[in-house]
N, C-alpha and C positions, 0 to 999 in steps of 0.2 A: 542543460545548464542548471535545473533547479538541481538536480539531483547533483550535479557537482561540489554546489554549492553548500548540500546538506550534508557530503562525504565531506565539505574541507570545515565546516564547523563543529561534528559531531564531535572531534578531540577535545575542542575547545571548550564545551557542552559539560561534556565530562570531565576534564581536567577544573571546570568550574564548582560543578555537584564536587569533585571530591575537595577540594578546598574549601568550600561551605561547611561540607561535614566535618570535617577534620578541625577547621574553625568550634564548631560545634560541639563537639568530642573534645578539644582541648579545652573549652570552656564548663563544661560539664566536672570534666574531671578535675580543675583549680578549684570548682565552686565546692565541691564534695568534698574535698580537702583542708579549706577554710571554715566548711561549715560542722567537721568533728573536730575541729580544731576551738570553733567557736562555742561549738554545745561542751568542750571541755573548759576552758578559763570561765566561761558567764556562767558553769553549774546547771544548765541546761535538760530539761527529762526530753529532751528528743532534739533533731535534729533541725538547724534554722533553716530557713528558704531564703539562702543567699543568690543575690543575682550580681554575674557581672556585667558591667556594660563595655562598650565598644567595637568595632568590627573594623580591620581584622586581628581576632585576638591571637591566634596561635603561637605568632611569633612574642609579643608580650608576655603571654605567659612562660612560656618556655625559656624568654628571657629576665623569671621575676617582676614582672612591671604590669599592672594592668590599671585603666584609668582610671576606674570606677568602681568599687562593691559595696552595695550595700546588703540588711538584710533586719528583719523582724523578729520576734520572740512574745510569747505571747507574758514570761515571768520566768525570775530569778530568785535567787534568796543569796543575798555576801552577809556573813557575819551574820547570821540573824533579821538581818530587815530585808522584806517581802518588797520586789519592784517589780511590776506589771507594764505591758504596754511599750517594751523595748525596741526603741527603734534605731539603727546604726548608718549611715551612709561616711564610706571613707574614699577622698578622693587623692589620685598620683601614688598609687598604694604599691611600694615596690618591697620585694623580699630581701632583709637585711644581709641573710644568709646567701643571695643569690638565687633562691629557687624554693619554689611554694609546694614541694615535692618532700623537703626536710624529715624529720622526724617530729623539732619541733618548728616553732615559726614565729619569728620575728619581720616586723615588718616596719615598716618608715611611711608614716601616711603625712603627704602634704598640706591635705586640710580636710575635715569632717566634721560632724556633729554626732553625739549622743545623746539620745535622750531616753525618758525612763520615769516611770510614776510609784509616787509611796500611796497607798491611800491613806485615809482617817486611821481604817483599821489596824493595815501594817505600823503605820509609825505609832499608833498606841501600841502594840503590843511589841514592841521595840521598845518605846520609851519605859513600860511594866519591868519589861528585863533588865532595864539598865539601873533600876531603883528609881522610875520618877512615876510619884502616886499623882496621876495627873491624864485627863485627857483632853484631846485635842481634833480641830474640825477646821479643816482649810477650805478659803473660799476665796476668790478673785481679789489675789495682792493681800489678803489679812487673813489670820487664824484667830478660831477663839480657844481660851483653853479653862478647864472647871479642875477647880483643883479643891483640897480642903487641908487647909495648914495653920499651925499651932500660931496664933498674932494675937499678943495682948492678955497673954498665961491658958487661951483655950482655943478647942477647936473650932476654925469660924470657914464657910463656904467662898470661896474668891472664882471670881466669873473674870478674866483678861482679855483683853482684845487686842491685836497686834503684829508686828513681822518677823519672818522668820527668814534664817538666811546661811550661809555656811559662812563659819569664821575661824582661818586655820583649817584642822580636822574637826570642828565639833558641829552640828548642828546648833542653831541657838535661838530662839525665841524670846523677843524683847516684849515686854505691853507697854502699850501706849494707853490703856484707860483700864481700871481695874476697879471693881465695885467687891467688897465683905461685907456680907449677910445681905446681900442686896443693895445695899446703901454705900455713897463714898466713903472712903476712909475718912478716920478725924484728921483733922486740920495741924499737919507739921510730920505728919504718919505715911504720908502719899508716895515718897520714893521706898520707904521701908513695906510696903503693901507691894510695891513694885518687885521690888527683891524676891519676897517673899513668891512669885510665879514668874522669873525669870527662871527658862530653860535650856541648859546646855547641856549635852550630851556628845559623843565621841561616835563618827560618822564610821563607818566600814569605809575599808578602802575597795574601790573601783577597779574591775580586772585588767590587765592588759596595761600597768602602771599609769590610766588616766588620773590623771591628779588637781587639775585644771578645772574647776563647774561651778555653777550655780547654782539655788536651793530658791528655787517662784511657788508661790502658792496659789494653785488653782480650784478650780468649786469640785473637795469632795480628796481631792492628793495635794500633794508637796511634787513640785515636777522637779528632777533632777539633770541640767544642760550642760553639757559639756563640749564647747568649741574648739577643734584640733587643729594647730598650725604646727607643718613639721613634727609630730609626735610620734617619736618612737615607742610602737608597741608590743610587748612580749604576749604573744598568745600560744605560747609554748604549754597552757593548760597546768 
């Protein structure tokens, strides 16, 4: 009897291992595909560690549709500004084209997040590029920034403190207290001080047409979020 029993499962056994693997194989080989697809639009020097999730994927895949991928990076550079710390999860991610096999690859993600750090350093030497003699130091919800600019026929020291935030395409930087030469400004001069270390600047655009984010400042970066509902992505590189 046992032995009957172990002749009428052994197909079963097997037709299971090979549906695992094949499982396994079609998910290897979506992820491998996504992920030089990813190392080409984000600018990438190697390749990301994308995972996907769900089980059973085969048919998903094979039918463009998989539920889950996300994946990490350790830094990018768009346009000039240094982003560190990248991290992606897209969820309902179906292939616009039909199939994650393409050449290029568009995709339709239902809902995701991006996220992504500037540091102190990157967005100083971003802001240097862009013509702003000024630097800058984020810390939980407020930035300060040390500038030195022509107020009152000479060159005087201005210390800002304040938020920052995307508006439109620009980066921008508002102060909320501003002290020259150390000391407040004179009295009727306070919004003209203000001015005088207001920063706005023109953002790079985000691969794979996110357009959608926010600009939080945390101790040390500027964090950059981006929440996807239904977004169409082109990561055709």
């Amino acid at each position: 009897m046992f032995r009957l029993i172990r002749w009428l499962l052994a197909p079963i056994v097997i037709i299971a291992l090979l549906f695992i693997g094949a499982n396994i194989l079609a998910a290897r080989v979506a992820e491998n595909k996504i992920a030089s697809t990813l190392q080409s639009t984000f600018h990438l020097s190697s390749k990301p560690a994308v995972h996907i999730s769900g089980f059973p994927i085969i048919l998903d895949v094979l039918g463009g549709h998989v539920p889950r991928v996300s994946f990490q990076a350790s830094g990018a550079t768009f346009e000039g500004l240094d982003l560190s710390g990248i991290d992606v999860t897209l969820v309902d991610v179906r292939a616009a084209g039909g199939s994650f096999f393409s050449g290029s690859l568009r995709v339709k993600v239902g809902a995701g997040t991006v996220k992504a750090h500037a540091t102190d350093a990157a967005v100083n030497a971003y802001l240097n590029d862009h013509g702003q003699n000024a630097t800058i130091a984020f810390h939980k919800g407020v930035a300060t920034v040390h500038a030195t600019r022509t107020f009152r026929g000479r060159a005087r020291r201005f210390v800002a403190t304040g938020t920052v935030a995307r508006e439109g395409t620009s980066f921008v930087f508002r102060p909320d207290r501003v002290t020259v030469d150390g000391s407040a400004p004179p009295p009727g001069l306070e919004q003209a001080a203000e001015q005088k270390v207001t920063i706005r600047v023109q953002l790079p655009k985000l691969p794979g047409g996110v357009s959608s984010y926010r600009i939080e400042a945390v101790e040390g970066a500027a964090t950059i979020v981006a929440v996807l509902h239904d977004q169409l992505l082109d990561l055709s590189g």
